[in-house]
MDTraj code that builds the backbone (N, CA, C; nanometers):
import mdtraj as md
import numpy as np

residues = "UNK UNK UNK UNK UNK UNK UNK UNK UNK UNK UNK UNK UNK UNK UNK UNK UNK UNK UNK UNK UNK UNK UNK UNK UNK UNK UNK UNK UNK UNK UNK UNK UNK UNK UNK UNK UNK UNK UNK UNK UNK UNK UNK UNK UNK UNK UNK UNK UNK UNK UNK UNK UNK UNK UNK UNK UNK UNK UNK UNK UNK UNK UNK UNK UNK UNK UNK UNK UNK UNK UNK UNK UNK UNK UNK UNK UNK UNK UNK UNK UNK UNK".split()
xyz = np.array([
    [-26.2659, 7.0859, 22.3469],
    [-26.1975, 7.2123, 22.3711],
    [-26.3031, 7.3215, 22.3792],
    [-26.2913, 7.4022, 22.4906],
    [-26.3966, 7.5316, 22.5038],
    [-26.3194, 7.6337, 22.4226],
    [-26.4014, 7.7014, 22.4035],
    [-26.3858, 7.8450, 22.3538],
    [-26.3026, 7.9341, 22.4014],
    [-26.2974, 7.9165, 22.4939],
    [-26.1851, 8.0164, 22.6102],
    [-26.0377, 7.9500, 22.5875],
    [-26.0323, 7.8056, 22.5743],
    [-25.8850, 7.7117, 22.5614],
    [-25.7984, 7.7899, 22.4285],
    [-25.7083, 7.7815, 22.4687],
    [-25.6028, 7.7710, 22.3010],
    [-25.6091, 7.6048, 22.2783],
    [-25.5446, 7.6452, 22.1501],
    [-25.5162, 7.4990, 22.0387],
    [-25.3776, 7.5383, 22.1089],
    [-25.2817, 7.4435, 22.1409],
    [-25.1425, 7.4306, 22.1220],
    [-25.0608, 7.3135, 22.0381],
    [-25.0035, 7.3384, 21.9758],
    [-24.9362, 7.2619, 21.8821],
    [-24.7911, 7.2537, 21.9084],
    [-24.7278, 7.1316, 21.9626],
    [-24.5996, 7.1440, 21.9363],
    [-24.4962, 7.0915, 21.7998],
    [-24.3986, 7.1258, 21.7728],
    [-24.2849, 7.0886, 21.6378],
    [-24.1970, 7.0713, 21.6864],
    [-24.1257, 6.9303, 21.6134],
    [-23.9761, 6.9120, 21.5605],
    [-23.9355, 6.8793, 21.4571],
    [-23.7851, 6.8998, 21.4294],
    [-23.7920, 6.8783, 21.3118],
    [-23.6463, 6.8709, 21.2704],
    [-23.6175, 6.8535, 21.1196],
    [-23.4767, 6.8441, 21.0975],
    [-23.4266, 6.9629, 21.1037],
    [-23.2987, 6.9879, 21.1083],
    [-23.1849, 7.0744, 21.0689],
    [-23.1869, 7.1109, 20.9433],
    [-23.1248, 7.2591, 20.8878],
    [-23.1505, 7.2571, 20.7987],
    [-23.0121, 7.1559, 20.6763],
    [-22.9507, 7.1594, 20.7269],
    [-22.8193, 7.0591, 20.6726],
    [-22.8829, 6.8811, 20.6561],
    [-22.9833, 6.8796, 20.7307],
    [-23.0504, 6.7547, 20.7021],
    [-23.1965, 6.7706, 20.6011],
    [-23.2416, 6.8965, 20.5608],
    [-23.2802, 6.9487, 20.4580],
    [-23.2922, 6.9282, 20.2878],
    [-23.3051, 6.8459, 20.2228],
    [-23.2357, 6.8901, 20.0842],
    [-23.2779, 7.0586, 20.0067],
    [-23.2376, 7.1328, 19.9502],
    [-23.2488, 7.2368, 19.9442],
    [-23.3569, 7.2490, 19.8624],
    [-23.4151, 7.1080, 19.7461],
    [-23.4771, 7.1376, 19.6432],
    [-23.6203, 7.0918, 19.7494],
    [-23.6251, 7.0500, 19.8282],
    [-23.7277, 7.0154, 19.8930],
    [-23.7708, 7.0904, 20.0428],
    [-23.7437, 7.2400, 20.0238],
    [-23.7282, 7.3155, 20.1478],
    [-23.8941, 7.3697, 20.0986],
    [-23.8816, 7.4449, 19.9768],
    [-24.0253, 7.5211, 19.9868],
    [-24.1707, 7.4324, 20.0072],
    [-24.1449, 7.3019, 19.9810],
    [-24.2405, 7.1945, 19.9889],
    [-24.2870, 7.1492, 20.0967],
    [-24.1603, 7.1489, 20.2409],
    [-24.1429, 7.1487, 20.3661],
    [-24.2692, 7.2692, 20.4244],
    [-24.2113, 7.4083, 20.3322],
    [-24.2734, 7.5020, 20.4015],
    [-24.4260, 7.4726, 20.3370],
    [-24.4625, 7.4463, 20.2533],
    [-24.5635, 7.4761, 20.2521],
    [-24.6753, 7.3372, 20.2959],
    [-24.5962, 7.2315, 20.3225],
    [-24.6376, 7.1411, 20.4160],
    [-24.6732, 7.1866, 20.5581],
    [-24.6235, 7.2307, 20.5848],
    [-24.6278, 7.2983, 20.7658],
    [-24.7167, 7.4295, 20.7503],
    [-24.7018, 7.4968, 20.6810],
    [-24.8450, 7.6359, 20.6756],
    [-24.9569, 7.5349, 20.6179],
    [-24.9538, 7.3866, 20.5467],
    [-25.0941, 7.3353, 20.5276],
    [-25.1245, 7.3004, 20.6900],
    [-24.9990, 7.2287, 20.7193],
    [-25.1065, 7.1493, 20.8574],
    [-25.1437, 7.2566, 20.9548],
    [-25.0813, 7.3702, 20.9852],
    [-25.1544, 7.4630, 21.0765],
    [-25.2560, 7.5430, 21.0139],
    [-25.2924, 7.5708, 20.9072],
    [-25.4205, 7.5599, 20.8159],
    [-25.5300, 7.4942, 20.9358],
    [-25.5144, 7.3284, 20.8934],
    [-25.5912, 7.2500, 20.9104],
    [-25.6561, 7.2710, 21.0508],
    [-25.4883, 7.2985, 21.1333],
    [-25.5169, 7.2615, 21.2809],
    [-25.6508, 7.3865, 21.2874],
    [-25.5917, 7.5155, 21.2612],
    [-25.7318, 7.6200, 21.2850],
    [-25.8362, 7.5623, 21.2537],
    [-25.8507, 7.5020, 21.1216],
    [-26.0178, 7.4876, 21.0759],
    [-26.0625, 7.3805, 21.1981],
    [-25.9254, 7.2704, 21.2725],
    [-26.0330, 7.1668, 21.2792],
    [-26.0414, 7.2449, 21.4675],
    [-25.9572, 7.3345, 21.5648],
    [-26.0302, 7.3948, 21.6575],
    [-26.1230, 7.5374, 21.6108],
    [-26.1468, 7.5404, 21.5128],
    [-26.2519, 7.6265, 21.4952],
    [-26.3684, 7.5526, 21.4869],
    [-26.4091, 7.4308, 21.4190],
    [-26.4908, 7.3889, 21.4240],
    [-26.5221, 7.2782, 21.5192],
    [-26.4285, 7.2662, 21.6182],
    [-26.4718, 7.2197, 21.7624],
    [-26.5316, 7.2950, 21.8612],
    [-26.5163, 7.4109, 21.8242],
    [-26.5683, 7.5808, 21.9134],
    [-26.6503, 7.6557, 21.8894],
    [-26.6505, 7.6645, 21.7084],
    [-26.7541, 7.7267, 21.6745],
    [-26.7187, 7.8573, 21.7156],
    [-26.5792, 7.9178, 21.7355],
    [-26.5225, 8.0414, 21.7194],
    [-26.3649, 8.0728, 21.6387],
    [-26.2840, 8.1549, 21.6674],
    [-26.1856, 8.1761, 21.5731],
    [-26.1015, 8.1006, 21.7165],
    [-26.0043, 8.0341, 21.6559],
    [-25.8833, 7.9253, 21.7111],
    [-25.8051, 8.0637, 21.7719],
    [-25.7188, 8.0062, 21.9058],
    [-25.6484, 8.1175, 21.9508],
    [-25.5076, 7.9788, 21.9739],
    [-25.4009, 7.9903, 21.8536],
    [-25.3218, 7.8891, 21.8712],
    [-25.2477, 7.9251, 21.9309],
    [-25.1607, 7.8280, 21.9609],
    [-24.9492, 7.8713, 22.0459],
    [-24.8927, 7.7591, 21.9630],
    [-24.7911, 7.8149, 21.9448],
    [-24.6719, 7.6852, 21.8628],
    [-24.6281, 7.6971, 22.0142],
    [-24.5593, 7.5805, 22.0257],
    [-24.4361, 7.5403, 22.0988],
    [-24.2699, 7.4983, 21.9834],
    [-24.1908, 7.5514, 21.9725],
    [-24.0810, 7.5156, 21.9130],
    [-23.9817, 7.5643, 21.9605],
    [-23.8684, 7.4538, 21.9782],
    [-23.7446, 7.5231, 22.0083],
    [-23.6589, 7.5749, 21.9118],
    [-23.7037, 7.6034, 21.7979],
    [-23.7041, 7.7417, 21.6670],
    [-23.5691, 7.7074, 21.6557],
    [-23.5253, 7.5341, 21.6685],
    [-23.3658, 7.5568, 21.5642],
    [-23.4155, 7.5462, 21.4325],
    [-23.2596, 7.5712, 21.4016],
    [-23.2591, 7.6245, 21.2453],
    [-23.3323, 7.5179, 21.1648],
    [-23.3916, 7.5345, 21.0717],
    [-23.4691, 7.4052, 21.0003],
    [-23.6452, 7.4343, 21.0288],
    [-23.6623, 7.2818, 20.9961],
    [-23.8123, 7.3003, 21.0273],
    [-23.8885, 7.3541, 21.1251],
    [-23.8241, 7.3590, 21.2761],
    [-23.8687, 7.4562, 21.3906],
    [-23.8641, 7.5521, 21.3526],
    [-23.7716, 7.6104, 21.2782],
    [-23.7809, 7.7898, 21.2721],
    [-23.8779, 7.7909, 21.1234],
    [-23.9144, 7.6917, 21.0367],
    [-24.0224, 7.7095, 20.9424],
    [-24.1383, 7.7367, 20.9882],
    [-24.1387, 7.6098, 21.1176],
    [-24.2519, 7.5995, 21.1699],
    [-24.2788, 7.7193, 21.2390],
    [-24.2200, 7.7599, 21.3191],
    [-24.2280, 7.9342, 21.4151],
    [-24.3050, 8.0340, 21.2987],
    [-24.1852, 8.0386, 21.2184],
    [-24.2077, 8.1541, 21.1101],
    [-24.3412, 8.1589, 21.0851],
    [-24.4166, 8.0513, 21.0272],
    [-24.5728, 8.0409, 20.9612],
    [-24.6416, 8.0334, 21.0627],
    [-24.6111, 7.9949, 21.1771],
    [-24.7420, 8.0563, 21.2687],
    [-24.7494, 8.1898, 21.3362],
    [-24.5964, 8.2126, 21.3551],
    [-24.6328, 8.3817, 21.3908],
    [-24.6879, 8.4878, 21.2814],
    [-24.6597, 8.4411, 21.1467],
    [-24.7677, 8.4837, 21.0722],
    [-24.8598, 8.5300, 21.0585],
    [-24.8963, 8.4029, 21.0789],
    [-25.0928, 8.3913, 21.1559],
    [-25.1567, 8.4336, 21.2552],
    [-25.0351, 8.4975, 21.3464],
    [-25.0928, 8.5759, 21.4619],
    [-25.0371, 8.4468, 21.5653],
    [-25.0089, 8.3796, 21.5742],
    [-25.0027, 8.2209, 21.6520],
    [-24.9170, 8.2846, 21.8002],
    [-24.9535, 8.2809, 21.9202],
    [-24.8688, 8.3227, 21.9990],
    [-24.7290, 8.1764, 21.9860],
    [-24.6247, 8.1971, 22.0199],
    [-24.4910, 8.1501, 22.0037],
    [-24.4327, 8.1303, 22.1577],
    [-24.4188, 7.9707, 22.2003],
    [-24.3498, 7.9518, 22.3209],
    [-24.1992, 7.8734, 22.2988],
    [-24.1194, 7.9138, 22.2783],
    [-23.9913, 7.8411, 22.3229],
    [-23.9485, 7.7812, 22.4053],
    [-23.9483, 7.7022, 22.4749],
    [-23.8977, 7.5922, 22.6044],
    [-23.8306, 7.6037, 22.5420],
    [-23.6907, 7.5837, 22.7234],
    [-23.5577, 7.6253, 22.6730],
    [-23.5253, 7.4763, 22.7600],
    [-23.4191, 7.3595, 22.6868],
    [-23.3651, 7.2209, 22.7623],
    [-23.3434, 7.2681, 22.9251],
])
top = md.Topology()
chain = top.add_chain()
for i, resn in enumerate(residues, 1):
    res = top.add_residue(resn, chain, resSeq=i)
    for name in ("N", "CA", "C"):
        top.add_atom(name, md.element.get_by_symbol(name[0]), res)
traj = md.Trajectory(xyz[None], top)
């Protein structure tokens, strides 16, 4: 990956009704680890700061966990629509 490329990352994921409730914040903080990771590991393929994109279709549940923590981070956000 050059320097000029984004990282893109796509997610899916459960619903939140397929969720258990006691295991939601664990979810989240599973998914802000792995996009963690993903930066460190295109930063250190580049040897500059990662310029990511989620891809998610941000239903309710882990897509919209997943959205949430990367727009965070600054992460640009693409939705494909079916």
């Amino acid at each position: 990956m050059s320097a000029g490329r984004p990282l893109i990352v796509a997610v899916t994921g459960h619903r939140l009704n397929q969720l258990p409730e006691p295991e939601r914040p664990r979810i989240q903080r599973e998914i802000a680890n792995a996009l963690d990771a993903a930066e460190r590991a295109a930063r250190n393929a580049t040897g500059a700061p990662a310029r990511c994109v989620l891809h998610s279709a941000i239903a309710e549940g882990a897509d919209r966990y997943a959205a949430d923590a990367a727009l965070a981070r600054g992460w640009r956000l693409v939705t494909p629509l079916p």
